[in-house]
Every structure is written in C-alpha cells, then in structure tokens.
N, C-alpha and C positions, 0 to 999 in steps of 0.2 A: 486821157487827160494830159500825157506827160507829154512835153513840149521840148525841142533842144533848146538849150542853154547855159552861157560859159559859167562854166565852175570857179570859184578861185576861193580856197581855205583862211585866206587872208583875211576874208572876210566874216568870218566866224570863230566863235570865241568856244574855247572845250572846257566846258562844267563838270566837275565828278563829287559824289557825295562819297568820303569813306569812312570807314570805320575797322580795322583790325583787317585788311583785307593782304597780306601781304604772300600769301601764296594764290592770288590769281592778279593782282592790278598792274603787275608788270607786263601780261601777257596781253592784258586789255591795251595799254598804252604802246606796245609794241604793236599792236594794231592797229595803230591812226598816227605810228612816228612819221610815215610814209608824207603826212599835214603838214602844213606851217601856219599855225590858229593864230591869228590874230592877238588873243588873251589865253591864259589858259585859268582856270578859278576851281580851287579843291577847298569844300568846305570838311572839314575833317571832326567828328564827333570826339575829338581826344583819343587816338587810337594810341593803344599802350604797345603795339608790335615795330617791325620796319614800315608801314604802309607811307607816311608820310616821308623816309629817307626816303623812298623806291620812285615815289611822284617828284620829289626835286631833282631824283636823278636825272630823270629825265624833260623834265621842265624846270631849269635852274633857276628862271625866272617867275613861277608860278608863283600866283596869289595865295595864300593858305588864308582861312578864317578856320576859327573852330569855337565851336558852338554845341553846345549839353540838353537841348529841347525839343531834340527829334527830327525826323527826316521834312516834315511837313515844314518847319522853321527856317532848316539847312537850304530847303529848295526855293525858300521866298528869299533870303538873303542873297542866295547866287543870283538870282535871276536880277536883283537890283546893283549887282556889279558888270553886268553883262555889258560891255560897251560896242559889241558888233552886232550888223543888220541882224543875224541870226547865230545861235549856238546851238552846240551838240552836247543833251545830255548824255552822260555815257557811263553804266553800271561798271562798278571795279569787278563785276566778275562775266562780265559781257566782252566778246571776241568779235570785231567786225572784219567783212570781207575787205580786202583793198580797194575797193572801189564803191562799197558804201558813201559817201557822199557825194560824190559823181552820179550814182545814181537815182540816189532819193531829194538830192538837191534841184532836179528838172522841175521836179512838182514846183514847187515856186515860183514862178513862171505864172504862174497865175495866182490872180491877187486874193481869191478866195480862202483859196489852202495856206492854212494856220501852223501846222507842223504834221511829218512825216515820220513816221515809227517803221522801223525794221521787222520781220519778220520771226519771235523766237523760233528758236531748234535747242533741243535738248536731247545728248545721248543717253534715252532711256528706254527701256523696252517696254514699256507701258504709255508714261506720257509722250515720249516720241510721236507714238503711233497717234495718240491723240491730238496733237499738235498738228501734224502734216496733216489730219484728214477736215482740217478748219480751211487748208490753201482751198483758192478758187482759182479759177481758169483765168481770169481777168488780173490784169499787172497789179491792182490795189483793189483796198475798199476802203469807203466811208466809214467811222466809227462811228455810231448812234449815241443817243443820251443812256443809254440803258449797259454800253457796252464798256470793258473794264482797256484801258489803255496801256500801253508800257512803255513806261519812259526812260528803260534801262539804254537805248540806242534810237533816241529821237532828236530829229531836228526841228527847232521852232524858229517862227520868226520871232524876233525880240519885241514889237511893238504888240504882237497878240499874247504873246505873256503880263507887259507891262500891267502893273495893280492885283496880278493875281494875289492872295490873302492866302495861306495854307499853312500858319504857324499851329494853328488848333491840332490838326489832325497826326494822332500816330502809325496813322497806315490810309491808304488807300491815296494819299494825298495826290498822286497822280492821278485819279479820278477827278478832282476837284480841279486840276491845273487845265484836265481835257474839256471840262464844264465850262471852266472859267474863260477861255479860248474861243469854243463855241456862241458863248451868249455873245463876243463881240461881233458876230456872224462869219466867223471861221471855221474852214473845216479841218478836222485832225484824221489824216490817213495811214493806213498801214499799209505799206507797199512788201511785196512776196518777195525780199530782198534778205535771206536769213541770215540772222545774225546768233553764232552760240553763247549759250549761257555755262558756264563751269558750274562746276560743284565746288562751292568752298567751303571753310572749315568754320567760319565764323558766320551763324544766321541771325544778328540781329543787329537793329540800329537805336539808339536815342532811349534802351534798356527792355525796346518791345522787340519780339522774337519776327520778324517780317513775316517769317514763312510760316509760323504757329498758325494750325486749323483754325480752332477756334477763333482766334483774333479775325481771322477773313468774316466769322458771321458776326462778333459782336461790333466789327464798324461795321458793318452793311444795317446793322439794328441802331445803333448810336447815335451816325451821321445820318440817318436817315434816305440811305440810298437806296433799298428795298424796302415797298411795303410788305405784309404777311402774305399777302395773298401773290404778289410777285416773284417774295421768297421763296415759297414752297412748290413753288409753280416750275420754276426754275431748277430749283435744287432737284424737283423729281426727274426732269429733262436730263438734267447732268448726270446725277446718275445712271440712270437706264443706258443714256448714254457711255461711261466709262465703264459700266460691270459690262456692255456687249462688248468693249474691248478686250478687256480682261477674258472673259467668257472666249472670245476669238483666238486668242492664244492660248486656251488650255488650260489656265494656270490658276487653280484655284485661290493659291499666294495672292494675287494681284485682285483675282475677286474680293475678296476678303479685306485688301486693303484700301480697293475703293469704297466700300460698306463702311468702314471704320472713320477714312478719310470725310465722306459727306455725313455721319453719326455729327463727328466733332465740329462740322460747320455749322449745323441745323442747334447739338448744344451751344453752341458759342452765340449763336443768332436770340436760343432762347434767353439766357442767362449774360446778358454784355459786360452787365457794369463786371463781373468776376473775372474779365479776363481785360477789358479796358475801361479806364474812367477819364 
C-alpha cells in the first residue's frame, strides 16, 4: 500500500496528553526534537511534578490547556485545536525512531487511510515476547472493529478525527476515536514500525489508574465493547495464549501472573460499575 511521498513536519501539529509524567516526557520529546510541527498542543490534567516546565522547555511556544475530566475529554479538546492537515498523537512515555514520520507518513498517499499507529515494543521478558510474535510478514495491517488500537504514537489525518465525541469515556477512549474514524470510511493502520514504551512511575490519568486490570474488563462491559459471549471467547484465546508463553520460558512467576492478570479482567468485566462508573 505505501506509496513515495514528500514528507514535511510543517505540516503537522504534535498533541500530547500528560499527567505527572516528568521522568520519561523529556525523552519522548527528544524523540521527535529532530520535527519542526507546525503547532505543538499539550493538554495537561494539572500535573503537580516538572512535566509541564519540561514541555515548554522544549516547545516554548506550546499551547498548554488543562483540563480535570479524563483522558476521553483531554483527547476531544486537542483534537478541536488541531490546526494542521494531520497530527501526531504522541504518549509522554512513548520513544519514536528518527524516522517515524517519514515512514508512517507514506500511507497517506492514499485517501482511504485515516491514521497510522506505530508499532509497540516493550523491554519485557514476558510481554516482549508477546508483542513481537503479533508482527506479520507484511509492512502493516488493517485494524478491524473488534481490534483494540494505540494511540500513544499515531498519526491521523485531522478531517477523519473532526466531530469525534470521547469526553464520556475513562479508558479505552482510543477505541472510540479508531471507531469514530472508521465509520467515516477510513482505514486505521498499524504499520511494523516500533516504537518503545518506557516504564514510568506514574500510571494514571483523569484519577483512573490506565493500566489497572480490572478497569480493562469493566469498560469493555460498560461501553459496551464486548459482548459475554465475545468476552470470554477471547479472554480464553488470550490466555492460553499468554500461559504458553510464560509456559515457554520455564518460569512458573510469569505463569502465575498471567492467571492472575486475565482472573482480574474477567472480575472487572463481571463486577464494572466497582471499578468504573
């Protein structure tokens, strides 16, 4: 699908969502200093650390808003300041290659493809392994309606964002933005272009814990993004799937904690409103 053509950062505006992020958003922004964006828009949840000094450092001109209503809110307001063809979302704890947008930018080239997502990579000796063995042979894939997106290191075009609606939601809200995108009849790709995700110290945004188990199953029960029978359908896949990895490295640790890990999805899937309302 990918096609040549000219790149220029000019034309793109750099969106970041943060929150207390100030031992990894320096190294993220070091990342794409190499850019000359257009705009650059950090919607900031009231971070009490340095993360907000560390983004003017290096965008002295940056737009700041801040905002107390969650990630879902934070990503509708950015996107209605967006003033270039296309932006990069970009996670304060996400590392891109130098040439990330040079290369995920080709796709666009054609009028179909809606936005482009990087590839995660995580130095971990369990999901590592899980992560890379998702790569295909082929340069991208299509996302499906059923498939969960990341929008820690994507680029969209700005008129297939336009009217997205995501102030509701306190988690998954990049599912809704990949939905939202789609129904205009776009496609949202992932191209095998890896981009790392750090470990930071701070996992939450808007007072919900991002990364908390549980939360993953009571939105997929809430928003109505799994039904029961989809649910468990899946969840037995993933499993089997993550205890054979676990299982492949010997390490009864990681069995264990993939057993506990999808426990705490399937409680959170039963029990939602206890973990979101």
């Amino acid at each position: 699908m990918a096609s040549a053509c000219k790149f220029d950062s000019g034309n793109i505006d750099l969106v970041l969502m943060t929150y207390n992020r100030e031992d990894t958003i320096g190294k993220a922004l070091a990342s794409v200093a190499g850019y000359r964006f257009n705009k650059v828009i950090c919607v900031d949840h009231f971070s009490s650390d340095k993360t907000v000094e560390i983004v003017r450092r290096f965008y002295p001109n940056c737009e700041i808003l801040y905002e107390d209503k969650g990630l879902g809110y934070a990503r509708t307001i950015a996107i209605k300041k967006v003033e270039s063809p296309s932006f990069l979302f970009l996670d304060s704890d996400v590392v891109l290659p130098s040439d990330f947008l040079a290369r995920v930018s080709k796709f666009f080239v054609h009028s179909r493809v809606g936005a482009v997502q990087g590839k995660r990579h995580v130095r971990h000796e369990l999901w590592g392994e899980v992560i890379r063995s998702r790569a295909r042979r082929s340069e991208y894939r299509v996302l499906r309606r059923g498939d969960r997106p990341f929008t820690g290191a994507t680029l969209i075009k700005t008129k297939a964002a336009l009217g997205a609606e995501l102030s509701k939601y306190k988690m998954w809200e990049d599912y809704f933005l990949m939905r939202h995108i789609q129904e205009k009849g776009y496609l949202w790709l992932e191209v095998f272009v890896p981009v790392e995700t750090l470990e930071a110290k701070v996992m939450t945004y808007g007072g919900v814990p991002q990364r908390a188990v549980e939360n993953e199953g009571a939105a997929m029960r809430l928003y109505g993004i799994k039904s029961p029978m989809a649910f468990l359908s899946e969840q037995l896949k993933y499993t089997l799937r993550d205890a054979g990895f676990a299982i492949k490295l010997g390490s009864l640790h990681w069995l264990m904690h993939v057993l506990e890990l999808h426990r705490k999805i399937v409680k959170g899937y039963l029990s939602p409103t206890r973990y979101l309302s």
